[in-house]
C-alpha positions as CSV (number, residue, x, y, z in Angstrom):
1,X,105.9,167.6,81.7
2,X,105.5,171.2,81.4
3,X,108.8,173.2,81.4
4,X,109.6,176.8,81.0
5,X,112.3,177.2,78.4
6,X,114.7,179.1,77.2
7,X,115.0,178.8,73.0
8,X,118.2,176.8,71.7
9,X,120.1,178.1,68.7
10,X,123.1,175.8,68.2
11,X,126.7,177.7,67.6
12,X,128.0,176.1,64.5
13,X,130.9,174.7,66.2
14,X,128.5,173.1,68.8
15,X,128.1,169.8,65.9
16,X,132.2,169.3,65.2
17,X,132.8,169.5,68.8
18,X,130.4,167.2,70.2
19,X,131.5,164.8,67.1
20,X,135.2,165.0,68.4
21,X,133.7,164.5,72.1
22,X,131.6,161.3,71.1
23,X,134.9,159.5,69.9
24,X,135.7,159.4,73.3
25,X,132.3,158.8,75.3
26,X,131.4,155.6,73.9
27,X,129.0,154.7,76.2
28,X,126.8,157.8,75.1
29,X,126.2,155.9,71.6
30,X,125.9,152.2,72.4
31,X,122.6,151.5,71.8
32,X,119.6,150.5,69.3
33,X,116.6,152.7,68.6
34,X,114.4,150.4,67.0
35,X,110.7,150.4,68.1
36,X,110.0,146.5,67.4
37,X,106.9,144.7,66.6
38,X,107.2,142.1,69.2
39,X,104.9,143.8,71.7
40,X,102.5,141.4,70.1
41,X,103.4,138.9,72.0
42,X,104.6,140.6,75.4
43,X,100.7,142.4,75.0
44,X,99.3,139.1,76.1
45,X,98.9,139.4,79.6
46,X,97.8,136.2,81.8
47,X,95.6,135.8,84.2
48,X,95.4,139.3,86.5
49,X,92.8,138.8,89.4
50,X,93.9,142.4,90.5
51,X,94.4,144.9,87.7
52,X,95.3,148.2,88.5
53,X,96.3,147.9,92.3
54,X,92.3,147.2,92.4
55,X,91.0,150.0,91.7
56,X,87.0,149.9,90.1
57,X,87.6,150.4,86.3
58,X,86.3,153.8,85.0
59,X,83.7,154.6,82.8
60,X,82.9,157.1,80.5
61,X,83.7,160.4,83.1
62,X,87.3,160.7,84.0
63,X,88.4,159.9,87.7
64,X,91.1,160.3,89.6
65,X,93.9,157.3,89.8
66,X,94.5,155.3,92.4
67,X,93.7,158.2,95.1
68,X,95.7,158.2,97.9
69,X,98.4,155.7,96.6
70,X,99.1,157.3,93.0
71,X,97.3,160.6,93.4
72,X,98.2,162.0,96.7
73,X,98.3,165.4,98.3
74,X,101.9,165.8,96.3
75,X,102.1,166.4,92.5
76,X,101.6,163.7,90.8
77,X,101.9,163.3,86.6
78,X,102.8,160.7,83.9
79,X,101.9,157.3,83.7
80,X,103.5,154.5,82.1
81,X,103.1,151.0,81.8
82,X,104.8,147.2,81.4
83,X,102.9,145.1,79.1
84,X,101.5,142.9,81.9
85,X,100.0,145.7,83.6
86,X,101.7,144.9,86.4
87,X,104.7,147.8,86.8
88,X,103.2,151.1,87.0
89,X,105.3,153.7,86.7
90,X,104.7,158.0,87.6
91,X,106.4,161.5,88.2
92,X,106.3,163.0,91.8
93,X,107.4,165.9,93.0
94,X,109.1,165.6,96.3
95,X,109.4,168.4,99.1
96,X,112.6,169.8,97.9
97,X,110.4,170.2,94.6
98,X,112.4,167.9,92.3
99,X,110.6,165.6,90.8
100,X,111.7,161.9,90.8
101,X,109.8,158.3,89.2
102,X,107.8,156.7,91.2
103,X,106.9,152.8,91.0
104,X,104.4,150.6,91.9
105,X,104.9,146.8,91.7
106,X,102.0,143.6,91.4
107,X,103.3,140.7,93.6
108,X,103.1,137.3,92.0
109,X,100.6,136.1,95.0
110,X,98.4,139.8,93.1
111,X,98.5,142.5,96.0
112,X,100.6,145.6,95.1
113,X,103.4,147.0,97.1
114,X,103.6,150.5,98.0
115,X,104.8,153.5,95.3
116,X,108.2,153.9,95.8
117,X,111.1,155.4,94.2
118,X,112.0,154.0,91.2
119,X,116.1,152.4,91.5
120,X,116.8,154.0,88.5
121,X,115.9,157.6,89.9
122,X,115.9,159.7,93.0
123,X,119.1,161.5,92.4
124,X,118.3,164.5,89.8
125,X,115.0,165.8,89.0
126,X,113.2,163.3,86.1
127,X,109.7,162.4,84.8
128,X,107.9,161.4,82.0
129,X,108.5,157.7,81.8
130,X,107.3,155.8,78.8
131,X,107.6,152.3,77.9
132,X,107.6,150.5,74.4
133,X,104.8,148.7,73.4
134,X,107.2,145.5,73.6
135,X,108.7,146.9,77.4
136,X,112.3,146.3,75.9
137,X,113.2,149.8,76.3
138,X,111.5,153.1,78.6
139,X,112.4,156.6,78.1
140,X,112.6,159.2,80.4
141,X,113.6,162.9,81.1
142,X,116.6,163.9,83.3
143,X,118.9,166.7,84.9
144,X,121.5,164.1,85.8
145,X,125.2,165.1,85.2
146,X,127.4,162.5,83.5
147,X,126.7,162.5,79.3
148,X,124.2,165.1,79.0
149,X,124.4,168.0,77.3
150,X,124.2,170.8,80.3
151,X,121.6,171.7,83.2
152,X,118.5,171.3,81.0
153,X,116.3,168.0,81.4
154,X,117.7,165.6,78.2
155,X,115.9,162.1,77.3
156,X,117.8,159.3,78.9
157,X,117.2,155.5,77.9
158,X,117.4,152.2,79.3
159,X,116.7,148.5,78.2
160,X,114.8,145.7,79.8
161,X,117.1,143.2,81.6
162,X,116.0,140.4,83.4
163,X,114.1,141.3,86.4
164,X,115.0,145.2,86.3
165,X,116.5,148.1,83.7
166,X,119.9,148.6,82.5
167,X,122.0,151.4,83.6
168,X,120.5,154.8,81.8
169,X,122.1,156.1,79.4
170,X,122.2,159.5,77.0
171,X,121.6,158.9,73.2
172,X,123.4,161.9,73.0
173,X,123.5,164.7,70.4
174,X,121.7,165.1,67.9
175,X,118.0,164.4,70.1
176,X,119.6,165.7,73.0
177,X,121.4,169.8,73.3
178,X,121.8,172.1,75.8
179,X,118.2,173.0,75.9
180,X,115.0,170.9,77.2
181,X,114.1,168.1,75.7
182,X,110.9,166.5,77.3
183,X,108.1,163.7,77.0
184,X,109.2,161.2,74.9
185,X,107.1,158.8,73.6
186,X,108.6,156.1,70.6
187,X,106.3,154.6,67.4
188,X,106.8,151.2,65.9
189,X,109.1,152.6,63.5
190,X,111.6,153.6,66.2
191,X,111.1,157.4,65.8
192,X,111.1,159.2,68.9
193,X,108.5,162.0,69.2
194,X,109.5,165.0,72.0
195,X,108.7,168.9,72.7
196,X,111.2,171.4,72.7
197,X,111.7,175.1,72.4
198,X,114.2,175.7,69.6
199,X,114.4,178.5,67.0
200,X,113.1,178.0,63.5
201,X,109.6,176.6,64.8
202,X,106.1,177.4,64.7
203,X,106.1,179.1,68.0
204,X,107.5,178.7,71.5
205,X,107.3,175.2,72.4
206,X,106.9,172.3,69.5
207,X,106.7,169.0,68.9
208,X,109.6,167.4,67.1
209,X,110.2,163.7,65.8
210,X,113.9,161.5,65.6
211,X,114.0,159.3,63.2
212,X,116.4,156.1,63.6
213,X,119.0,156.2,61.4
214,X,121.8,153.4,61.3
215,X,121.1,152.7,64.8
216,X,121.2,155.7,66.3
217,X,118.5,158.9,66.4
218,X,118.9,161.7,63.9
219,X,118.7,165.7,64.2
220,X,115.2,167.1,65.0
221,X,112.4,167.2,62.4
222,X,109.7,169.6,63.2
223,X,106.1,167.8,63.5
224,X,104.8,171.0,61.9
225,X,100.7,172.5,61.5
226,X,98.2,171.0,62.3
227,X,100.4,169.9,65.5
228,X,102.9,173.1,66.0
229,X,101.2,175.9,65.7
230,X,102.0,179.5,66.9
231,X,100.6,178.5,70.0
232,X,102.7,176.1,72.8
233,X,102.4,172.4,72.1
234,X,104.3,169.7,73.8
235,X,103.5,166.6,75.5
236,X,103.1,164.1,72.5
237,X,102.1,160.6,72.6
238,X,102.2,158.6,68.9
239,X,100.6,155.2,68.4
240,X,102.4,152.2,67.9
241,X,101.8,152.6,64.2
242,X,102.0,156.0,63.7
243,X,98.5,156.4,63.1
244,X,97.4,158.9,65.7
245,X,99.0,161.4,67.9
246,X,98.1,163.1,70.7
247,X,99.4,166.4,72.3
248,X,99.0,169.0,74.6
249,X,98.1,173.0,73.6
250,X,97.8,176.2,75.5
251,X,96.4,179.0,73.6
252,X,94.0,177.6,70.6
253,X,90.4,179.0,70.4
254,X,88.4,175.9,70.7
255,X,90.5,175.1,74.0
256,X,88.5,175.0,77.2
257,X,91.4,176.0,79.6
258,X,95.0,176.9,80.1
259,X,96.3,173.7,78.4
260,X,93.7,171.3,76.0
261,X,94.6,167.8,74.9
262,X,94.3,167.1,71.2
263,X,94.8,164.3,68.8
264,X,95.3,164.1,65.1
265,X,95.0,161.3,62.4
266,X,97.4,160.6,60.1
267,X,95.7,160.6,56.6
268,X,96.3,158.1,53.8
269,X,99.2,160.4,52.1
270,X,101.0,160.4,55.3
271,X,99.8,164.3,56.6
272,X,98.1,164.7,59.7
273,X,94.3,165.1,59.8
274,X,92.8,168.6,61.5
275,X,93.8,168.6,65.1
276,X,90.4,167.9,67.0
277,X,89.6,168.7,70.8
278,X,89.2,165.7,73.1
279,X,86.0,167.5,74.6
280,X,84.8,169.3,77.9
281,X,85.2,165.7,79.4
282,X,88.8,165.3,79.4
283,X,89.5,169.2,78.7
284,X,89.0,171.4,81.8
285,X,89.3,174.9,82.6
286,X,92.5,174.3,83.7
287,X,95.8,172.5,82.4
288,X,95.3,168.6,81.0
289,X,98.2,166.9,80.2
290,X,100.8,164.0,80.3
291,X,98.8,161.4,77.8
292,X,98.9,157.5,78.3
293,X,97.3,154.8,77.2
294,X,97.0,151.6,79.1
295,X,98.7,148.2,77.5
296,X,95.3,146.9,76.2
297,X,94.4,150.1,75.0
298,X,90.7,150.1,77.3
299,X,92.2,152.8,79.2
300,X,93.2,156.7,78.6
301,X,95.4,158.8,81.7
302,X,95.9,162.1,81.8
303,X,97.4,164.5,84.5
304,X,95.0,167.2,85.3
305,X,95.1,169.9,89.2
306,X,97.9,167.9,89.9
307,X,96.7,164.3,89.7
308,X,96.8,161.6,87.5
309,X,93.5,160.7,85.8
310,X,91.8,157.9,84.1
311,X,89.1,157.4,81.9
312,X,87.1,154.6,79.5
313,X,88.4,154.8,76.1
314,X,86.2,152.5,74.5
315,X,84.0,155.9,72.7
316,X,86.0,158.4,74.0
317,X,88.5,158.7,70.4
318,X,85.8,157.6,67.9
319,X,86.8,160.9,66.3
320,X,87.2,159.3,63.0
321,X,85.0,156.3,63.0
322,X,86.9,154.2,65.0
323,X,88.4,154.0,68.4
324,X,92.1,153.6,69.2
């Protein structure tokens, strides 16, 4: 999601006050941040007669998702996904312009019901959904009151119970302050990757990784060149592994509009490779953003004029001899 931010410089009394306040909001730091390996095993989907509400699979050219169920008139973005494939979850804006998640649900008999609005939201604005490779835990972005940190959107967390989510819940400072925090997206490791706008970057808006630390998510470490750069970046997705990242950028030369998406390797001494262009296919002249990548990994989605896009990933990455 692409925000317009104010820059964060914390007060120094910010850190011992919030530590005295956490004594007393317990709820804010009950949880895990582990990644997991185990999406191994929840990756193995059975039989699916109708994949992807039914839509024809796309080829080599993006397309637009799901139109007129997913990708309506409204503004549609994000995309994330269950294991199984069958919970599809997306940000729209609604018409008092705050946008809410969206889901739509495979029946056991196959057909799909209808998007509706996620239980979880509908209240405050929120978006950018994404789900663990295992589906034991989706991240989000919200303005809800209660633990955050002030008006700004802060990452909010639930786990997978049976049937449904837990309750959300706010890991708190350090990820979260009183400015934006926004598009989440979690490694293997159980760091937590996210843009913000704080000073001592590269430029206005960055990308920044949380490691986990004792069970709980650590203070902001900049992702620095070739990700931030003096230009905006924002919007990144990390593989399972860590090998690959992918992100959003307004302003570089090689882009071919307002916002480009671009993905980097990571090298065999842990840096990041070059960042490198994901072409005139996905890249438009306007704004593409809000990266996903289906369960199986077959499938790339992207938001783009205000739908959500997918598109073959089988060649599409082979940027470095071999696809993701």
């Amino acid at each position: 999601m692409t925000l317009k931010q104010e820059k964060f410089r914390m007060p120094r009394f910010v850190p011992e006050l919030l530590s005295v306040l956490l004594i007393f909001v317990p709820l804010v730091t009950a949880y895990s941040c582990g990644g997991g390996d185990s999406g191994r095993e929840s990756n193995k989907k059975g039989g699916n007669d109708n994949p992807w509400l039914g839509q024809k699979p796309p080829g080599a050219d993006p397309v637009v998702f799901a139109a007129g169920v997913v990708s309506t008139e409204k503004i549609e973005l994000n995309a994330a996904f269950t294991p199984d494939g069958k919970e599809i979850y997306f940000s729209r804006r609604g018409g008092d312009k705050k946008f809410r998640i969206m889901i739509v649900r495979q029946n056991d008999d196959g057909s799909w019901n209808a998007p509706g609005v996620a239980p979880f939201s509908g209240t405050c604005s929120e978006a950018d959904p994404f789900i663990t490779r295992d589906g034991r835990m989706m991240f989000f972005i919200s303005r809800r009151p209660g633990e955050g940190l002030g008006r700004p959107h802060d990452i909010w967390m639930m786990d997978r119970m049976d049937g449904g989510w837990s309750e959300p819940r706010n890991p708190g400072y350090p990820l979260n302050t009183p400015t934006d925090e926004i598009f989440p997206s979690m490694s293997g490791d159980g760091s937590i990757y996210y843009a913000a706008e704080y000073y001592g970057g590269c430029g206005g808006r960055d990308v920044y990784k949380s490691t986990c630390q004792n069970g709980r998510f650590g203070g902001a470490e900049l992702v620095g060149p070739p990700v931030s750069s003096e230009f905006d970046e924002g919007d990144p997705l990390i593989a399972h592994d860590g090998s690959w990242l992918i992100f959003v950028s307004s302003g570089r030369p090689d882009g071919f509009g307002s916002g480009d998406l671009y993905v980097v390797f990571r090298n065999e001494n842990g840096s990041w490779s070059e960042a490198r262009n994901l072409g005139e296919k996905i890249n438009s002249k306007g704004y593409d953003y809000g990266p996903a990548i289906s369960p199986d990994g077959r499938y790339f989605f992207f938001t783009r004029n205000n739908d959500i896009y997918w598109v073959d990933s089988k060649n599409l990455f082979d940027l470095k001899g071999g696809t993701l």
